[in-house]
C-alpha positions in Angstrom: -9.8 80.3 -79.6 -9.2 78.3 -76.0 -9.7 81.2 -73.6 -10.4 78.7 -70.1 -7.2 79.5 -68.8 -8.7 79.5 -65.2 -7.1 75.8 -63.8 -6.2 75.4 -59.9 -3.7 72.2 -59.9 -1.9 72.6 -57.2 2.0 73.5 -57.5 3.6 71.5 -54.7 7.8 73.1 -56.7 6.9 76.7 -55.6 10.1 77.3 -54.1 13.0 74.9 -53.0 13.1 72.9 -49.6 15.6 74.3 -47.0 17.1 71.1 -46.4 18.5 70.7 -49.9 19.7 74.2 -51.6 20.8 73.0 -54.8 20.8 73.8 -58.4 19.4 71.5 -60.9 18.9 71.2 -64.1 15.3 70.9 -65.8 14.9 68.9 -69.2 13.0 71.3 -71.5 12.8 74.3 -69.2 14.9 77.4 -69.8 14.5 78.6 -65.8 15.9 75.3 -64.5 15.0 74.7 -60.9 14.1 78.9 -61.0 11.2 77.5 -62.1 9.8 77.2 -58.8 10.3 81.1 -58.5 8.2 84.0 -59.8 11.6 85.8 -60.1 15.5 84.9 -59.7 17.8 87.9 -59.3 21.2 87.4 -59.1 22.5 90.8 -58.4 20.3 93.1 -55.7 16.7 93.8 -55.6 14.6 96.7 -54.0 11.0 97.9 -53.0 8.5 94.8 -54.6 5.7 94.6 -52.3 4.0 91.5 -53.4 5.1 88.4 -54.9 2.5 85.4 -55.8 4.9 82.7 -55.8 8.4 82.8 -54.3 11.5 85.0 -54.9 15.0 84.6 -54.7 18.0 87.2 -54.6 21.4 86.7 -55.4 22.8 90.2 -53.9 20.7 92.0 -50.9 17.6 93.1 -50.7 16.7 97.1 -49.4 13.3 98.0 -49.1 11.6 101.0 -46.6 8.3 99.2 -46.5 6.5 95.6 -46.5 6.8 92.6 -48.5 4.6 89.5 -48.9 5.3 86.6 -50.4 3.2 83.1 -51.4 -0.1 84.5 -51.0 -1.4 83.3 -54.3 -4.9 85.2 -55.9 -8.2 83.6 -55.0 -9.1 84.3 -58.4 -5.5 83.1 -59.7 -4.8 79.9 -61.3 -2.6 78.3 -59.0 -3.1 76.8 -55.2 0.5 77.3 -53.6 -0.9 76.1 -50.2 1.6 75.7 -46.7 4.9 73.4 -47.1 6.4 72.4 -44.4 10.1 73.0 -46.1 9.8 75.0 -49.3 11.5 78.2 -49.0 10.0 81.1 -50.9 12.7 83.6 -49.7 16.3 82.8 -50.3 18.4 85.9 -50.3 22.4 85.3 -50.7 23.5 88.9 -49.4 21.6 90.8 -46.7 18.0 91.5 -46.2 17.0 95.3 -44.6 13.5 96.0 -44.5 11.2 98.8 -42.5 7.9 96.8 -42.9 7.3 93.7 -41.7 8.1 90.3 -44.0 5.6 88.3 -44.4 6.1 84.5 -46.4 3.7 81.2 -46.6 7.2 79.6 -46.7 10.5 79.6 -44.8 13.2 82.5 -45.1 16.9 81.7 -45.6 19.7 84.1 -46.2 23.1 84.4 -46.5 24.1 87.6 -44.9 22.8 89.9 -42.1 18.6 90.1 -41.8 16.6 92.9 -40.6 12.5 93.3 -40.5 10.1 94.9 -39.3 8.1 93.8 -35.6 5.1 92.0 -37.2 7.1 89.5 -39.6 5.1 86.1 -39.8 6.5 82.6 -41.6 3.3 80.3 -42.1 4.8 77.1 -42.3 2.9 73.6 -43.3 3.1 70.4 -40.9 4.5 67.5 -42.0 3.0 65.0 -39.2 6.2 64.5 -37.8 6.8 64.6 -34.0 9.5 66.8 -33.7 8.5 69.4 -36.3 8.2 71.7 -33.6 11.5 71.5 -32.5 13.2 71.3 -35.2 11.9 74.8 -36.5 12.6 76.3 -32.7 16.5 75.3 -34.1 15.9 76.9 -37.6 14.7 80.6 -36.2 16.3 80.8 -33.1 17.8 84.3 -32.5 20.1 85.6 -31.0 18.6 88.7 -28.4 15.9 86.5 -28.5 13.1 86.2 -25.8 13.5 82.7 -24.5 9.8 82.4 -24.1 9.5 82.5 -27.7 8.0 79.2 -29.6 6.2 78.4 -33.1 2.7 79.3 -32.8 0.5 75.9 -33.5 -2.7 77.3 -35.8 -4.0 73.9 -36.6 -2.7 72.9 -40.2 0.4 74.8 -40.0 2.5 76.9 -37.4 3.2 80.4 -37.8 6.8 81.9 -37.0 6.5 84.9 -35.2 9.0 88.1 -34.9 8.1 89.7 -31.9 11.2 90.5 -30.2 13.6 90.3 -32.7 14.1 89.6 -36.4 14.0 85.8 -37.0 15.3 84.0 -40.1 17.3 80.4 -41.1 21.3 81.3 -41.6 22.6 79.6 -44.4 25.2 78.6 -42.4 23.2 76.8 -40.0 21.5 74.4 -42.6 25.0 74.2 -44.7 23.8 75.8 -47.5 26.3 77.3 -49.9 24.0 79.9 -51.5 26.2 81.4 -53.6 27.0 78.3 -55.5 23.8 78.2 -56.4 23.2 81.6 -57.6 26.4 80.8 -60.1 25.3 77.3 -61.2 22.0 78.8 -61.9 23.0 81.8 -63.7 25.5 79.3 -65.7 22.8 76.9 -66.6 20.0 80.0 -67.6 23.1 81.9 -69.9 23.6 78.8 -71.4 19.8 77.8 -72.6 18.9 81.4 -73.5 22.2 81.0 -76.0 20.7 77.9 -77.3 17.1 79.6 -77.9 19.1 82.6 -79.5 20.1 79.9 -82.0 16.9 78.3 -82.7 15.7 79.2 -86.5 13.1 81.6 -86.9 9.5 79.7 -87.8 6.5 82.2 -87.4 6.1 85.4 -89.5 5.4 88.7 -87.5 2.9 90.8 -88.9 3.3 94.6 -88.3 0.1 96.6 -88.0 -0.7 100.2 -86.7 -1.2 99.3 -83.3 0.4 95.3 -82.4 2.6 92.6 -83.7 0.6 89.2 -84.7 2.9 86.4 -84.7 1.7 83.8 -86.8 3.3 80.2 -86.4 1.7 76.3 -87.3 3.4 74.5 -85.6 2.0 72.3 -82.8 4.8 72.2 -80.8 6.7 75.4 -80.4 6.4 78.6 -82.9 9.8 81.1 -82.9 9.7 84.7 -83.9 12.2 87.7 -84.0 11.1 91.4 -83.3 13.9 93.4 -84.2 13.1 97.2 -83.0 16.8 98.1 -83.1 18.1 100.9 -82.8 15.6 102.4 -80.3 14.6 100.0 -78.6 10.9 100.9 -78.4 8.3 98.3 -78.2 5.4 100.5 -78.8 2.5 97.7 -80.0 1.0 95.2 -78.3 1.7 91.7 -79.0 -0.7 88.9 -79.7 -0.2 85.2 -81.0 -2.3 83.3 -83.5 -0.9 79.9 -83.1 -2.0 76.0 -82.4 -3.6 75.5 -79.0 -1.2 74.4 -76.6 1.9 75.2 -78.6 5.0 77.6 -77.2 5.4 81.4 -78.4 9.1 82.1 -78.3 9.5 85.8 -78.5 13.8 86.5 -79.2 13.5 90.3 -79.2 16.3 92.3 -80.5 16.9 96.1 -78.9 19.9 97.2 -78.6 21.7 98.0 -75.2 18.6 99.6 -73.9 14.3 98.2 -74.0 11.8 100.6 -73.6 8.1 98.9 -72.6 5.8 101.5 -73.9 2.9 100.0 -74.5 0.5 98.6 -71.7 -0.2 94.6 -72.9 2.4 91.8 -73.8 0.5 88.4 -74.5 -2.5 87.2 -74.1 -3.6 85.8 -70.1 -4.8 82.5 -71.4 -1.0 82.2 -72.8 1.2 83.3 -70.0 2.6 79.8 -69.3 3.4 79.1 -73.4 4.8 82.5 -74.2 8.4 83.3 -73.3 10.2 86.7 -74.1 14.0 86.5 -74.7 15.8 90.0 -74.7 19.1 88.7 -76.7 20.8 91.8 -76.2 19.9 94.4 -73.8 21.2 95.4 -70.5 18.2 97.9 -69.2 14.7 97.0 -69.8 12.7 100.3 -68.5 9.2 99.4 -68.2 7.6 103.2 -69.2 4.1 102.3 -68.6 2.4 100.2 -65.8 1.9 97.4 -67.9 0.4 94.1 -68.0 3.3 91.2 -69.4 1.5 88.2 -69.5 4.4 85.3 -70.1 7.4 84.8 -69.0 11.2 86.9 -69.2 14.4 85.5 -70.1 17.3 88.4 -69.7 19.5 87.2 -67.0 22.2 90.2 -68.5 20.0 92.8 -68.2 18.3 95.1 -65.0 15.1 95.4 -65.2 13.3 98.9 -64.0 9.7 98.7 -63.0 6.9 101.6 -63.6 6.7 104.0 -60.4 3.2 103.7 -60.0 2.6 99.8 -60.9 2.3 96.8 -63.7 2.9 93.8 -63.4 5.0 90.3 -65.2 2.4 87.3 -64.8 4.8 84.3 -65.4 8.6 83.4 -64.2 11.7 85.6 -64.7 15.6 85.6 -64.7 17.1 89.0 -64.5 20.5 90.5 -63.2 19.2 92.7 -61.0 15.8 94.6 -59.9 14.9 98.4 -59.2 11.1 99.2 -58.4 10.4 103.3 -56.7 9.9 103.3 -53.2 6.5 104.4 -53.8 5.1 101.6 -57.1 2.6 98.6 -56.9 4.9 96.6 -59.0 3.8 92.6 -58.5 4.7 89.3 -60.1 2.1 87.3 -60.7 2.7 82.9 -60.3 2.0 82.2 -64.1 5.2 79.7 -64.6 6.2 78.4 -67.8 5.5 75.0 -68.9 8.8 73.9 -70.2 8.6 71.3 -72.9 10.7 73.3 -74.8 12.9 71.9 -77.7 16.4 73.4 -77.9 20.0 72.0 -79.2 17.6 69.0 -81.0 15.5 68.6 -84.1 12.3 68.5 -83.4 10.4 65.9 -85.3 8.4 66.4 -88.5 5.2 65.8 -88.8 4.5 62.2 -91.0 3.2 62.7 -94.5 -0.5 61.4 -94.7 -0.4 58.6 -97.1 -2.4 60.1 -100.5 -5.7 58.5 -101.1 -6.2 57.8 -104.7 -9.3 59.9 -106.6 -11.6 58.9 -109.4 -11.5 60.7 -112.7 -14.3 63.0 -112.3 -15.6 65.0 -115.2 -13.8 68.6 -115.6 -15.5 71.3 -113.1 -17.7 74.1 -114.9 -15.5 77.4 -114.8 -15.8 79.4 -111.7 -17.8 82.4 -111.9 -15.6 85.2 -110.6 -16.0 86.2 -107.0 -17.7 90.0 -106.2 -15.7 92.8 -105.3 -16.0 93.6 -101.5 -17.3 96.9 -100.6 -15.0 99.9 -99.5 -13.5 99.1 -95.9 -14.8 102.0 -93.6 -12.0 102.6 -90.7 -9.7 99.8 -92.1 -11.7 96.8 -90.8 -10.5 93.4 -92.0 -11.4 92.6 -95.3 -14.3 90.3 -96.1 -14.1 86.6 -96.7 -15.3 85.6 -100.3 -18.3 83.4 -101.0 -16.8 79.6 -101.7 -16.6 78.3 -105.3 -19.6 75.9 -106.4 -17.9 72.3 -106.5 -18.8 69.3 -108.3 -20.2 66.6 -106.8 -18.2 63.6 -105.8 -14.9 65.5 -107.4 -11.6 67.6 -106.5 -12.1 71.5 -105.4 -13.1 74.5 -107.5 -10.2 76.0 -108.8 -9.0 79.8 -105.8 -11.3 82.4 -106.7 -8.8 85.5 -107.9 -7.7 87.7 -104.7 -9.0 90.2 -103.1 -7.9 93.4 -103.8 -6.4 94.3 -99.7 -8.4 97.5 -98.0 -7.5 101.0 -98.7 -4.9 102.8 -96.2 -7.1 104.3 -93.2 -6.6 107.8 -92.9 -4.1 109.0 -90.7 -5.2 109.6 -87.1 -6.4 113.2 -85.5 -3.4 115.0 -84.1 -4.6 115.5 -80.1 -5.2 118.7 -78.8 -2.4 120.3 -76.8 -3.0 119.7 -72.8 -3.6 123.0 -71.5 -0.6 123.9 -68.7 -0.9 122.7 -65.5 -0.2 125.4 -62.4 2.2 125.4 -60.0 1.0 123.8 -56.6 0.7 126.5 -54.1 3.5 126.4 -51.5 3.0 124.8 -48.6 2.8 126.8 -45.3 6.3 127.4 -43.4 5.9 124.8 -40.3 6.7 126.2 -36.9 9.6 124.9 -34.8 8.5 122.5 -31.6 8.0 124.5 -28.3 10.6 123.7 -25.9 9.0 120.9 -24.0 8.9 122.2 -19.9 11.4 121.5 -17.5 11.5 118.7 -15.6 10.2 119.2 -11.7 13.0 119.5 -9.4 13.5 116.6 -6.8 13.4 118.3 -3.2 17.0 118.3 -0.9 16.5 115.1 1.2 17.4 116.8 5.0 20.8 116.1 6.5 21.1 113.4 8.9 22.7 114.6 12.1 25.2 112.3 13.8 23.6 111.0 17.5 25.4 112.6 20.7 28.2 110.2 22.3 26.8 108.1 25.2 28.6 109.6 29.0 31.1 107.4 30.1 30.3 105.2 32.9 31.4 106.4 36.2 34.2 104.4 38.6 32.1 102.2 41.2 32.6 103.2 44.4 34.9 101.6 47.0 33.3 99.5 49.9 31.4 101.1 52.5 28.0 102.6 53.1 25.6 100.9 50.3 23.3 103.4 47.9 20.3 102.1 46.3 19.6 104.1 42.6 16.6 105.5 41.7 15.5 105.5 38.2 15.0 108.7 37.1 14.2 109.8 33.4 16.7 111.7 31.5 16.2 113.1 28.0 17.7 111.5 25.0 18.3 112.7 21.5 15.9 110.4 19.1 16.8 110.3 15.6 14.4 109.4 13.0 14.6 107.3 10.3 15.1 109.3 6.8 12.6 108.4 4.1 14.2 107.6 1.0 13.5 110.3 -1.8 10.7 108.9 -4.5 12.4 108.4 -8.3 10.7 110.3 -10.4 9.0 108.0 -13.0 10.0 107.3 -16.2 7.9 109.2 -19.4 6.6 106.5 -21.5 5.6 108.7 -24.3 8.3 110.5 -26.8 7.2 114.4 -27.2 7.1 115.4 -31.0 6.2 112.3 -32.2 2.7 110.6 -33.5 3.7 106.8 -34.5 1.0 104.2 -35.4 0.3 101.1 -37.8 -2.6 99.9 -40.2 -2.7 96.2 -40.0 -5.6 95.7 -42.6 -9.2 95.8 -43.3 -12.0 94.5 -41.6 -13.2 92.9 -44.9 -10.1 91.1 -44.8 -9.2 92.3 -48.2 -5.7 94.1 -49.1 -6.4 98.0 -49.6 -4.1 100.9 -50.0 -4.9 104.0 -47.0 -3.8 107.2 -47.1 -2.3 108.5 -43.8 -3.2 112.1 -43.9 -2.2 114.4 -40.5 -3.4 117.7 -40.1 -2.8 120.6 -37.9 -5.7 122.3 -36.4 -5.8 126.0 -35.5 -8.9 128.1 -35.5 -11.1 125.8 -36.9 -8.7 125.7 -39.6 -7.3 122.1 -41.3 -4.1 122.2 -42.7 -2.4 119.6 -44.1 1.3 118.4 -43.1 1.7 114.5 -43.8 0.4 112.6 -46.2 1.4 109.0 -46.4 0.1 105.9 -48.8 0.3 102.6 -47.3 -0.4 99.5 -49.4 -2.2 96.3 -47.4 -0.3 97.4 -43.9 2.8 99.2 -42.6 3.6 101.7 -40.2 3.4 105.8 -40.1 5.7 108.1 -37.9 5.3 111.7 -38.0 7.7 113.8 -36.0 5.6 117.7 -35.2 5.2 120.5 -32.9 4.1 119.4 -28.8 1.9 122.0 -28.2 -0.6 122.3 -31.0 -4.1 120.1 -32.1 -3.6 117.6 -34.8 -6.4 115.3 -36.7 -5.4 112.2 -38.1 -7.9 110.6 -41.2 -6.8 106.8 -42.2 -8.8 107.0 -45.6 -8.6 104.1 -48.3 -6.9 105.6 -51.5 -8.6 106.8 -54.5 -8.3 103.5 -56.4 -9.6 101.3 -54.0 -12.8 99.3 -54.3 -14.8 99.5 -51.0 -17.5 97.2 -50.0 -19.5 98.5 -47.1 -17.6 96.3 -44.4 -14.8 98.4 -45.0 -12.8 99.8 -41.9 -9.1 100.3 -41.8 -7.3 98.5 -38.6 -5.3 101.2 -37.0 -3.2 100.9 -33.5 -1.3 104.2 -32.1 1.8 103.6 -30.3 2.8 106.5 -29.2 0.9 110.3 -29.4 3.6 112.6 -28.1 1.0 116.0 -28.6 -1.0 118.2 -26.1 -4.2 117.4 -28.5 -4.9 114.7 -30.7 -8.2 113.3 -32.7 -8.3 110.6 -35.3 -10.9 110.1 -37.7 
């Protein structure tokens, strides 16, 4: 068994270039042009977090918290790297997100866009001169600051969202997205009708706790797992076929698919497997599980796990719910193509036959032992080959083995003992009615100045008086000062808001956001929020009280001892505050 499925070609298709939004057609490959997308949607999507590859959505997509896209595993087996015009975000309806958006990879969409402050587009150079400009026309915002300009970070640029949400209109690049949503739901309805037809050519083995599909053939192997009418797929699945050749999984369930076991495929398989749900319109994934391969249902919604899993490989659905609160991911595992549909694929030539000599007849073959008793149902052993002749044809099969005794059926578990109600949680007090504001003092009344004495008549010719100056009182108004504004408050009472931007390891780990309220020496706990990577934390409480905010990692996080959480507070509207 070839288990070195660790290869890091580069995948310059992840995605499709802005300048040329068009569907096309892929010989051999089921997904089309979708190909270059971990997922294709055409209806709405909600809440994924992460994406390895790219994504696109035919409807809108709604989520209250982050999502990143194109940031491929340093462990993973694929290099995405910057493009200077792949976009790995194309959204036909609207786009309303809380978190910030970040893509290596441009964002177009069709309808109204809203992210959060923090959205980044790391976008490759192409060596051009006016690359710059042309990407200040692609993001330019309305509302905009017109300061704003594409950050240069030596081999790319980085499209920042500072002031205001920035994306590429459809419109503006003349893109008619919605044609190519239809085109590429037409063209994916009409392969997965062609695979529906293929003939069946692998057996499926049913054991206690997995299907094995068996298939020889080199090229591509074809089973049907029929778990009508419940729907359950219960059992792991695992192939045993030629190196290199496709596993075409057509599974039949009925309107509705329940995941409920937590493996489908094998890793080192992902890009040769491919599941086609013929018939269902909900696949609920029950478990957080691990589907390595690809998933062909573009009829059916597909419901992820609210706490995780993940689907490493592509996938055309109608529409996509994940819980606010999961850590469901796709993982950039595309599928090869090469896949023969509508065609006969070739036989294999006949070796010619080598004529033998007449060899004298073989002695008769001693009968072969009788294995021991199978303890626990382990496979049965392999008999000791025949004796052959020298220089002549092959011992005649030893007789079979007799198969391994049914294992006894499995210990019924224990009943879990009943779990207690949660205490309830203290009654929280109102807010205090902030203080009044201090009253601005009467500016004094400005008295008018006295009216100057009319001058009197000069007298008529005759004896001549010389004036003396002599210094008469006069009414001096002064100036009024103009009454000081009172300045504005810059912080909002009732309200502790912050953000965790990362790690100092530089490594993605989920915090938990925990606020308590301190009163004689006493903690008690009134938020508690998880965020995954980074994202924002508002907690709306009492003015006049202490509070003690702890930024923890989450219990399923590895640590390594450069771990510190990067925390900014952007407004603390209390009278006392600590953080830890």
């Amino acid at each position: 068994m070839n288990n070195n499925f660790n290869y890091n070609a580069s995948i310059s298709g992840v995605g499709i270039p802005y300048d040329d939004i068009t569907w096309y057609n892929v010989e051999g490959q089921p997904f089309g042009l979708a190909s270059g997308f971990n997922v294709i949607v055409f209806n709405d999507a909600n809440n994924i977090i992460d994406v390895e590859g790219a994504m696109a959505v035919g409807g809108s997509y709604y989520s209250p918290r982050g999502l990143s896209l194109g940031f491929e595993r340093k462990n993973g087996v694929t290099d995405i790297g910057y493009s200077p015009d792949m976009v790995r975000f194309l959204v036909g309806g609207n786009v309303a997100m809380t978190g910030p958006l970040v893509v290596v990879g441009h964002v177009v969409a069709g309808g109204g866009f809203r992210a959060g402050k923090g959205s980044t587009y790391l976008i490759g150079k192409d060596n051009s001169g006016n690359q710059l400009e042309e990407l200040k026309y692609l993001y330019q915002a309305n509302g905009g600051s017109p300061y704003w300009t594409p950050s240069d970070k030596g081999d790319h640029y980085v499209i920042p969202s500072y002031d205001v949400p920035r994306y590429i209109p459809a419109s503006r690049i003349d893109a008619n997205v919605s044609q190519f949503f239809a085109s590429a739901r037409d063209s994916i309805e009409s392969y997965k009708e062609c695979i529906q037809n293929l003939p069946v050519n692998g057996t499926v083995v049913d054991n206690y706790h997995e299907w094995i599909l068996r298939g020889n053939d080199p090229r591509q192997n074809v089973f049907l797992l029929d778990v009508r009418p419940n729907g359950l797929i219960n059992k792991g699945i695992r192939a045993e076929v030629p190196a290199g050749s496709l596993v075409i999984v057509r599974i039949r369930s009925g309107n509705n698919a329940h995941l409920q076991y937590g493996l489908m495929g094998e890793e080192y398989r992902a890009r040769q497997t491919l599941y086609v749900f013929e018939d269902a319109t909900n696949i609920f994934m029950e478990v957080p599980a691990d589907i390595w391969g690809s998933i062909l249902a573009p009829q059916a919604k597909f419901h992820g796990h609210p706490t995780g899993g993940h689907v490493s490989g592509n996938a055309a659905l109608d529409s996509l719910a994940v819980n606010a609160n999961s850590g469901f991911e796709f993982h950039l595992y595309p599928f090869q193509g090469g896949l023969v549909c509508g065609e006969v694929i070739p036989e294999q030539p006949e070796q010619p036959s080598i004529p033998q000599p007449t060899c004298p007849p073989c002695p008769e073959a001693q009968p072969c032992p009788t294995p021991p008793p199978c303890p626990e149902a382990p496979p049965c052993p392999e008999a000791p080959p025949c004796p052959a002749c020298p220089e002549v044809k092959p011992c005649p099969t030893c007789p079979e083995i007799q198969p391994c005794p049914t294992p006894p059926p499995c210990p019924v578990c224990p009943a879990c003992p009943e779990v207690k109600p949660c205490p309830t949680c203290p009654e929280i007090q109102p807010c205090p009615t902030p203080p009044p504001c201090p009253v601005c003092p009467t500016c004094p009344e400005v008295k008018p100045c006295p009216s100057c004495p009319e001058c009197p008549e000069c007298p008529e010719a005759g004896t001549e008086y010389i004036g003396i100056p002599v210094p008469i009182p006069y009414p001096y108004c002064p100036e009024q000062e103009e009454c000081q504004k009172c300045p504005d408050c810059l912080i909002t009472p009732g309200i502790i808001f912050g953000c965790v931007w990362g790690c100092e390891c530089c490594k993605p780990h989920e915090w938990d956001v925990m606020l308590y309220k301190i009163c004689n020496d006493c903690e008690t706990l009134i938020y508690c929020e998880t965020i995954c990577r980074y994202g924002c934390f508002k907690f709306e409480v009492p003015y006049d009280a202490c509070y003690l905010l702890r930024v923890c990692p989450s219990a399923n996080t590895c640590l390594s001892p450069g771990c510190k959480p990067k925390v900014t507070l952007k407004n603390i509207g209390v009278a006392n505050f600590m953080l830890e």
